[in-house]
C-alpha positions, 0 to 999 in steps of 0.5 A, a space after each residue: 590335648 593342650 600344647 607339649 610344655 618345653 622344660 629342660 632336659 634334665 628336668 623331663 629326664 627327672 620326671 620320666 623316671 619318677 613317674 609312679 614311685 610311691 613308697 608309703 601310704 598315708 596310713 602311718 606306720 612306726 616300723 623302722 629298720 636300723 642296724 638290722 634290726 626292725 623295731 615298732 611292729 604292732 600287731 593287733 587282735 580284734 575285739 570280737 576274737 574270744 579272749 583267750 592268753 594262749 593266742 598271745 603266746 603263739 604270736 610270741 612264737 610266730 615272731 620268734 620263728 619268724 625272725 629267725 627264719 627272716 634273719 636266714 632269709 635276708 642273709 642276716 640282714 634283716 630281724 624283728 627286735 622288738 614287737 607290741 602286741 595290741 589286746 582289746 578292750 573286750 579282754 581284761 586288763 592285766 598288770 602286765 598291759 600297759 596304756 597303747 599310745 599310737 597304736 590301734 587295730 586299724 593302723 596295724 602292721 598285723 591283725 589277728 581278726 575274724 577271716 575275710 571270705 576272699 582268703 579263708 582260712 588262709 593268712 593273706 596281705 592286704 595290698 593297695 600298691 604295686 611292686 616294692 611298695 608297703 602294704 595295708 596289713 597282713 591277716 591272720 585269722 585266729 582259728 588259723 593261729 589256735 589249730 593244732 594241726 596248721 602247721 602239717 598243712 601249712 609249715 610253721 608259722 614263722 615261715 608263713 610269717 616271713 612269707 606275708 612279710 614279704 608281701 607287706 613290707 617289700 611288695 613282694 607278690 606270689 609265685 605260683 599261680 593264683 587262681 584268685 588273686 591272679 585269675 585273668 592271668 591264671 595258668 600252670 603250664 608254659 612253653 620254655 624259650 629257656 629249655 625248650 620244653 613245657 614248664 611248670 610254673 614255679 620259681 625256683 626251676 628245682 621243684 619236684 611234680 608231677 602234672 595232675 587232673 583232678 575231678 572233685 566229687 569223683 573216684 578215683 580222685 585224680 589221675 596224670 594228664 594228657 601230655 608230655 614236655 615237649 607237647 604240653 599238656 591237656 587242659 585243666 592239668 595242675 602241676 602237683 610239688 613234693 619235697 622228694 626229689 627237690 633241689 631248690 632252696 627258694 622261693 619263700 614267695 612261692 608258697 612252699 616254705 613248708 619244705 626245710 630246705 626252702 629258706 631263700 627269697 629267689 635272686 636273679 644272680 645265677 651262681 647259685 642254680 637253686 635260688 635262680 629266679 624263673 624270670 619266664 614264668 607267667 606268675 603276679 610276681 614278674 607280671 607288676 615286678 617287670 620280671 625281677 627277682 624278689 631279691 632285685 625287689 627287695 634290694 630296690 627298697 629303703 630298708 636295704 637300697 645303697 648298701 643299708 643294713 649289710 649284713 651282720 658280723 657273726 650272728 645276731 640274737 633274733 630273739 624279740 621283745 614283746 610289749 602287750 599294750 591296751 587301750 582305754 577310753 578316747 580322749 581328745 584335746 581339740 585345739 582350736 585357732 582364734 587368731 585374728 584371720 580366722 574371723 575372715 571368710 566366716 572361717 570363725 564361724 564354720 570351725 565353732 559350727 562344726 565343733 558344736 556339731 562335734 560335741 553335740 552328736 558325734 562324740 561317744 558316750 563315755 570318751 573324755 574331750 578337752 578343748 584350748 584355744 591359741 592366739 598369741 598365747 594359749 588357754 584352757 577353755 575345758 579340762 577333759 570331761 568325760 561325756 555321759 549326758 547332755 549336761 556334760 556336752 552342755 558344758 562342752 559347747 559352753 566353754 567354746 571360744 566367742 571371739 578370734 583375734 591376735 598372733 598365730 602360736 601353734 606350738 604354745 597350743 600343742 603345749 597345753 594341750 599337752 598339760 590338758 592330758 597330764 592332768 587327766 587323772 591317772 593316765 600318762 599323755 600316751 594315747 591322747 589324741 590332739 586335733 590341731 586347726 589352724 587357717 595360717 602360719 605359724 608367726 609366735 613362738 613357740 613354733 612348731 619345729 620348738 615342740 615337736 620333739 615333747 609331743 614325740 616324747 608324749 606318745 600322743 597322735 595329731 590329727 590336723 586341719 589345714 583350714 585353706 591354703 594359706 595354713 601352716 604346711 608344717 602342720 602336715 609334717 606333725 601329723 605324719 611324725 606322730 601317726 596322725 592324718 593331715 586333712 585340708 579345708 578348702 573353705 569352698 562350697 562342696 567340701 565337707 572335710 571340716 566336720 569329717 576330720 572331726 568325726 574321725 576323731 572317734 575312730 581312734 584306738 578301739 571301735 567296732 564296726 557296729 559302734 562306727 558313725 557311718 556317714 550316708 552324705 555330706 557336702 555343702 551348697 552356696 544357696 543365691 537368695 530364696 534357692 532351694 535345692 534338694 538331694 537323695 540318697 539310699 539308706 540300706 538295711 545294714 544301718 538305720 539306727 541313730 540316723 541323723 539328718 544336720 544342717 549347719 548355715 553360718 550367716 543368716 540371723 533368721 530363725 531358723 536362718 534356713 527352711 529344711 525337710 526331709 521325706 522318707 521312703 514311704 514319702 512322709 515328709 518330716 519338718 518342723 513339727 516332727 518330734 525328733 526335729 531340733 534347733 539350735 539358734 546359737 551355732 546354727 544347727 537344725 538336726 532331724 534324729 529319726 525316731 526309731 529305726 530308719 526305714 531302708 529305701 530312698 530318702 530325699 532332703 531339701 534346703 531353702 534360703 529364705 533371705 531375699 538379698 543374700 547368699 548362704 552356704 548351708 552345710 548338711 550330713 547324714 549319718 547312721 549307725 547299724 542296726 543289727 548287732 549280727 550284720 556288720 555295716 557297709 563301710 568305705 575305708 579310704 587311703 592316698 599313696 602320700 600325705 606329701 607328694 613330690 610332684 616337682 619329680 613326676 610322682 603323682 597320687 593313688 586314690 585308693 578306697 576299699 568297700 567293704 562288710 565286715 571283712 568282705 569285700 563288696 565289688 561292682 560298687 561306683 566309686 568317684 573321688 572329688 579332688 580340690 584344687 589350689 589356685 582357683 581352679 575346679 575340683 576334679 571327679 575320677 571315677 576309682 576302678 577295681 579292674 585290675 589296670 592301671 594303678 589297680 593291681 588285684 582285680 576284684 578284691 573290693 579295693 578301687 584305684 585310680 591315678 590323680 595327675 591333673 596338678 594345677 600348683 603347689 599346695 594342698 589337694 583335698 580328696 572327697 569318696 563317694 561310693 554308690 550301688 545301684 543295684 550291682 554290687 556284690 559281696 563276696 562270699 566264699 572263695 572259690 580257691 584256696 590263695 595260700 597253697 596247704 601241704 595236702 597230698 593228693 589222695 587226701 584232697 577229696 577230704 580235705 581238713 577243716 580249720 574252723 568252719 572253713 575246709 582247707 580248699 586244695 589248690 588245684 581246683 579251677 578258677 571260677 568269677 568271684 560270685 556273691 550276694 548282692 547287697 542293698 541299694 546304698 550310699 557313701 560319703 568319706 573323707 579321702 584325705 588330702 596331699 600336699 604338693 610342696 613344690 611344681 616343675 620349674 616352668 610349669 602350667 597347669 592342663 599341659 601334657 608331659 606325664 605318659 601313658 600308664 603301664 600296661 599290667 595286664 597284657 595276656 594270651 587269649 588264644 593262638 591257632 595253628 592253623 590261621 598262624 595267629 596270636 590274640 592279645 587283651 589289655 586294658 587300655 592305658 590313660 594319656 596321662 596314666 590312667 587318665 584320658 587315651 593314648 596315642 598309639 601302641 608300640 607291640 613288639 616280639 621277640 623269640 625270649 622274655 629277656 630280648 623284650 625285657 631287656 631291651 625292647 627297643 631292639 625287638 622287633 617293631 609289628 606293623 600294622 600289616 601284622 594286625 588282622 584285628 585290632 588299631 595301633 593308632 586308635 587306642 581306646 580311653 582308659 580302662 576299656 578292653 583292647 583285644 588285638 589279633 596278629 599274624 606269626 610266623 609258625 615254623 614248627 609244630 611247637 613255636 613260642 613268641 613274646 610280646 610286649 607293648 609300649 603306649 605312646 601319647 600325642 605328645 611324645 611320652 612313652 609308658 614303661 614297657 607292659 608286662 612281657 607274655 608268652 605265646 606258644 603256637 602248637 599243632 598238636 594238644 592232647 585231648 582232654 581225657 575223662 576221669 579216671 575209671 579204676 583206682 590208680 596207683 598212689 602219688 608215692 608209687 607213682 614217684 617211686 616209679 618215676 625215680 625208678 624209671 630214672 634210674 634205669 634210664 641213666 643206668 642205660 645211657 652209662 652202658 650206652 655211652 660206655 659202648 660209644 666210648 669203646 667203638 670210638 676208641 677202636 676206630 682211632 686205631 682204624 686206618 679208615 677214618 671215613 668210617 669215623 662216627 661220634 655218638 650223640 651226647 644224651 
């Protein structure tokens, strides 16, 4: 490792505590909590969800439910005030919808859509992030909403609400156990350190059940486990709740608000018994939360951190207002710089290539784009025109500006592009969509910070480009206000973020998958004179139609400047000649347009510089587009965890990319990001896992993750996905297990209900590895955004070591033995920096509670390596590699229980926070695991009539018993033999 950097010591207790404190994604939102109130909810419904104006109305109830439930649930903190509903263009339109401006399906906070196979029929929330920290969207299916019977299975449909609320916007997780979402750390049962006994796991403690084997495919259905409390239970015994005999009013996050009386997010203030938080039990919620609370969670983040929104004086009218929006057609303005330094290092060039590339291929049929050019001052090169036929692109590429010189104005761009969209007929500004392109800063007025308020008020979104590293930063600050996404071009050979911030222009507001470009590969190469280089990629079966193989060289005058070919699968090589081939002299672009569809299989391209004296950088992407109205795309949706990260305090990037058909995830992908750099230095390639370690917190969810750490200086840092499956990916088809747990009762579970096509899976069968289809062989290039980096540690060189180790999330029991004495330990190994490189050494610790270790871990005690029978404390693997350690305990009794937790330590003496804290119980004896039930038994409401019956008896019994004592003890106070004296046992 490079030398430890000294800094202050204020500086390093800065950056130690702001490691990993990400709050918000790079996806906007428009949600704001002010005066209790939360405002700007979007919810948005799918195009192919069948139209239907009951669904509008249930989600106007479920809000309505919802934020009352939510005002209880906050202790009147917190309600929704006002919510918009999106409705597709497939719909009709109505007087009542009026224009969207921001809005769109993908940036919404819930959307109501076809089910994702993982979950259905369940309501899910989609997170990429840890504990406190905002989540992607929550998932409603629309059967789900439309069944009469839903809420017998599932309780109202504002408490689901509030309960996935919970997950998105405060990074709540669940706490029960999750045999999908969870499904390396799944188990029912634990040994209390608190009382002493086998519990099951449940938050609050005040949840009424019984321990049930279940056997799927038999009669009698199920029977009650092997076992006690004070032996445990037998293996395969899931703990079964009823709302007779419940005394807890919490956990929403528990999965039970189908009972009246659970109206609480639990707390770990202990006044009040029934909404206590069971810090103890091994749930997703205490294992990425490092046991506290919801409410500890939820205290932590901005909506209600340093005492805002206090609670209500007397109560608030929770009742919301609802707008229905609509989309219409896109309609882009592109606002291009021509100020006198974009003529330098063929920035001019490149931005007028990929423009006409834009206009040429990319724009939709039917979308309406507008162009204007700013300098010193701004014009109007194109009113928007509505694009249908190549003489629209035509006039398009004409009216592109020829020439760059003069001043820098940004805001008088943004005002007329602003114009440009107020004269479009009759439609309002709202919705239009700006792409603003600049390689400097700003030096005329009107600036930025002089019109950012009119293009607020104008409800348009700006998407911006910051060409290098010498554009103006506040452009980024523009596109986050008005819910647009920041890109940054490094202008260096292998970035391809130009054309692909261009590209995404025609995401905006309503597109299906089918409709989407998808784009294959794109990069670009710096070719000495007379090089040549080629490349391949998989084109898979789930695209084929429209492909597009273009190249875009910027100085060569030869004609053409560049020598191309591509061959396909069946190793036909495509050249000039080819009848889909064209050339176009004027920007630069040779583009082969596969006639027919595409045949699927391995395709190669190759690309020759045939001047003899000078170098050229040659630009190249291949798209397609579906082939099969009935088979959706495979697509890559990628994200960061800030467009502005604050690096000077220790917080790093989350590079996130979900691989995705449909809404089916696709796991076993390689995925790598390629991460530009500022100050000269090489781009970066990290390979994203979705392993459940690391920055990754739900393993095989189709989402991978990984941490960004190796900072050079300020500026921006470009990011480039690459998603690749040779031949062992999957896409997840059925879930093995219902994530949400339905209200059924166990006599009924052998028949379950169905919502849809989809049987409501009872909660207690087994977890099971996610199992799938494979899918073909493919390939994936996106933009994966960009970050800027305003400012660097005091001090700071680039490659030095004073970031820590990771977090270890997901330390587990393997296995214990009574007979050997010992427990045995898996992780995931931790990074040096994160998740990047290896640690040093681990620190276990153990201790008799999860509070010792929890609280004060320093304090527990250390093990040394005569404790290890298996395993290395000072040879740590690299990341993401599985540790598995063995070690030696102390078994005093038939039944102990220890806790275990670690801390990974680098070679330069950083420490990671403290892993999450198990339990380990070590037990002679295990009931044995029983066959299934022979005859019928007696139903759950017999058996808990004689449970409350057998309670009564038993109480009644130590009354009499104790009533007995108390009369013997009297007798003998009066005894003058006191030697004689006995004191009963308290009961």
């Amino acid at each position: 490792m490079a030398p430890k950097l000294v800094f202050s010591v204020a500086a390093l207790v800065i950056l130690a505590v702001g490691i990993g404190h990400v709050s918000s994604l790079t996806k906007p939102s428009s949600i704001k909590l002010i005066d209790n109130a939360y405002t700007g909810v979007v919810v948005a419904i799918h195009r192919d969800v069948p139209e239907n104006p009951e669904l509008i109305d249930i989600i106007k109830k479920m809000f309505t439910e919802g934020s009352e439930y939510l005002y209880t649930a906050t202790r009147k903190r917190s309600y929704f005030d006002e919510v918009t509903i999106l409705i597709p263009k497939t719909w009709s339109s109505k007087p009542e919808y009026i224009q969207a401006s921001n809005q769109s399906f993908d940036l919404a906070d819930v959307i109501v859509a076809p089910p994702n196979p993982r979950w259905a029929p369940d309501p899910y929330t989609k997170q990429y992030q840890g504990c406190g920290k905002v989540g992607v969207h929550i998932h409603f299916w629309d059967l789900f909403l439309l069944e009469p019977d839903v809420e017998l299975f599932y309780g109202p449909l504002g408490r689901i609400l509030v309960h996935e609320w919970g997950h998105y916007r405060w990074g709540l997780f669940d706490e029960y156990p999750d045999p999908v979402g969870d499904s390396d750390n799944y188990q029912e049962f634990y040994f209390s350190m608190v009382t002493n006994q086998w519990e099951a796991v449940r938050c609050s403690y005040g949840y009424n059940g019984l321990p049930l084997k279940f056997y799927p495919n038999h009669f009698p259905y199920y029977r009650t486990c092997n076992g006690n409390e004070d032996v445990g239970y037998e293996e395969g015994c899931v703990f079964v709740t009823f709302e007779e005999g419940t005394t807890a009013t919490s956990s929403i996050m528990y999965g039970r608000q189908y009972y009246d009386q659970i109206t609480q997010f639990c707390d770990g203030n202990s006044f009040d018994e029934t909404n206590f938080h069971n810090s103890e039990a091994p749930n997703k919620h205490n294992r990425l939360c490092e046991t506290k609370s919801a409410w500890e969670v939820m205290r932590g983040t901005s909506d209600f951190e340093n005492e805002n929104n206090p609670p209500t004086d007397g109560d608030a009218d929770t009742r919301p207002d609802f707008i229905l929006v609509q989309h219409t057609d896109i309609r882009v303005v592109l606002v291009l710089d021509v100020s006198g330094s974009m003529n330098d290092d063929q920035k001019f060039v490149k931005m007028i290539g990929a423009a006409a590339n834009y206009i040429s291929s990319i724009v939709i049929e039917g979308s309406r784009i507008g162009i204007v050019s700013f300098a010193k001052n701004s014009k109007i090169l194109s009113k928007l025109v509505t694009v249908y036929s190549n003489a629209d692109r035509n006039a398009l590429l004409d009216a592109l500006p020829k020439t760059a010189e003069g001043a820098t104005c940004i805001g008088c761009g943004l005002r007329t592009a602003i114009t440009v969209l107020e004269h479009d007929g009759e439609l309002n500004t709202e919705g239009g969509l700006i792409l603003l392109l600049s390689d400097g800063e700003e030096n005329e007025a009107p600036y930025i910070d002089d019109v950012k308020d009119e293009i607020v008020d104008a409800g348009v979104i700006v998407d911006t480009i910051a060409f290098t590293q010498a554009a103006e930063a506040k452009m980024y600050e523009l596109a986050i206000l008005t819910g647009g996404t920041p890109y940054y071009y490094s202008n260096e050979p292998g970035d391809n973020t130009l054309i692909d911030a261009f590209s995404a222009t025609m995401e905006r507001g309503e597109i299906d998958d089918h409709d989407r470009r998808v784009q294959l590969l794109g990069n670009s190469w710096l070719l000495d004179a007379l090089q040549t280089r080629s490349a391949s990629l998989y084109l898979d079966d789930t695209v084929g139609k429209n492909t597009e193989f273009t190249f875009r060289w910027t100085k060569s005058n030869y004609n053409p400047g560049i020598e191309t070919w591509v061959i396909t699968p069946d190793n036909t090589q495509l050249d000039s000649s080819y009848e889909g081939y064209t050339y176009d002299s004027k920007f630069k672009i040779i583009t082969y347009k596969i006639v027919g569809t595409a045949e699927p299989g391995s395709w190669t391209f190759g690309v020759k510089n045939p001047v003899p004296n000078a170098k050229e950088e040659v630009f190249y992407t291949v798209t397609s587009y579906a082939t099969d109205p009935n088979v959706e795309p495979i697509l890559v949706v990628s994200e960061l965890s800030g467009s502005i990260t604050d690096f000077k305090n220790g917080e790093p990037v989350i590079a996130y990319a979900e691989v995705r058909q449909g809404f089916s995830p696709i796991i076993y992908a390689d995925v790598w990001a390629t991460i530009d750099r500022p100050g000269g230095y090489s781009p970066v390639l990290i390979q994203l896992l979705d392993n459940g370690a690391g920055a990754d917190i739900t393993k095989h969810d189709g989402i991978y993750s990984r941490y960004f750490t190796q900072f050079t200086t300020e500026g921006f840092y470009g990011f480039k996905i690459t998603v690749v499956n040779n031949g062992t990916a999957l896409k997840l088809g059925d879930r093995p297990v219902s994530r949400a747990i339905p209200n059924l009762p166990p006599e009924d579970g052998d028949k379950p209900p169905k919502i849809g096509n989809d049987t409501i899976v009872p909660p207690w069968n087994p977890p099971q590895e996610p199992t799938g289809d494979p899918v073909p062989l493919f390939t994936r290039d996106v933009s994966g955004g960009s970050s800027n980096v305003p400012e660097v540690p005091p001090g700071y060189v680039p490659d030095t070591d004073y970031i820590p180790p990771g977090r270890i999330i997901n330390l587990r029991v393997t296995a214990t033995s009574f007979d050997s004495k010992t427990v045995s330990l898996s992780w995931s190994a931790p990074g040096d920096d994160l998740d990047f490189g290896g640690a040093s050494f681990y620190d276990i610790r153990i201790a008799d509670t999860i509070a010792e270790l929890a609280d004060n871990f320093t304090e527990a005690t250390r093990l040394a390596p005569e404790d290890i029978v298996t395993g290395d404390l000072n040879n740590p693997q690299e990341f993401g590699n599985t540790e598995q350690f063995v070690i030696r305990v102390n078994v005093t009794a038939e039944t102990v229980s220890y806790a275990f937790a670690i801390q990974s330590w680098d070679d330069a003496a950083w420490s990671s926070d403290v892993s999450n804290v198990v339990l380990a119980t070590i037990r002679e004896y295990i009931p044995p695991t029983g066959g299934p039930p022979t005859e019928p038994g007696l139903s759950i409401g017999a058996i808990i009539g004689i449970v409350v019956g057998a309670v009564v008896a038993i109480i009644i019994v130590i009354v009499i018993i104790v009533a007995c004592c108390c009369t013997t003890t009297k007798k003998d106070k009066k005894s003058k033999d006191k030697k004689n004296k006995k004191t009963p046992k308290s009961v």
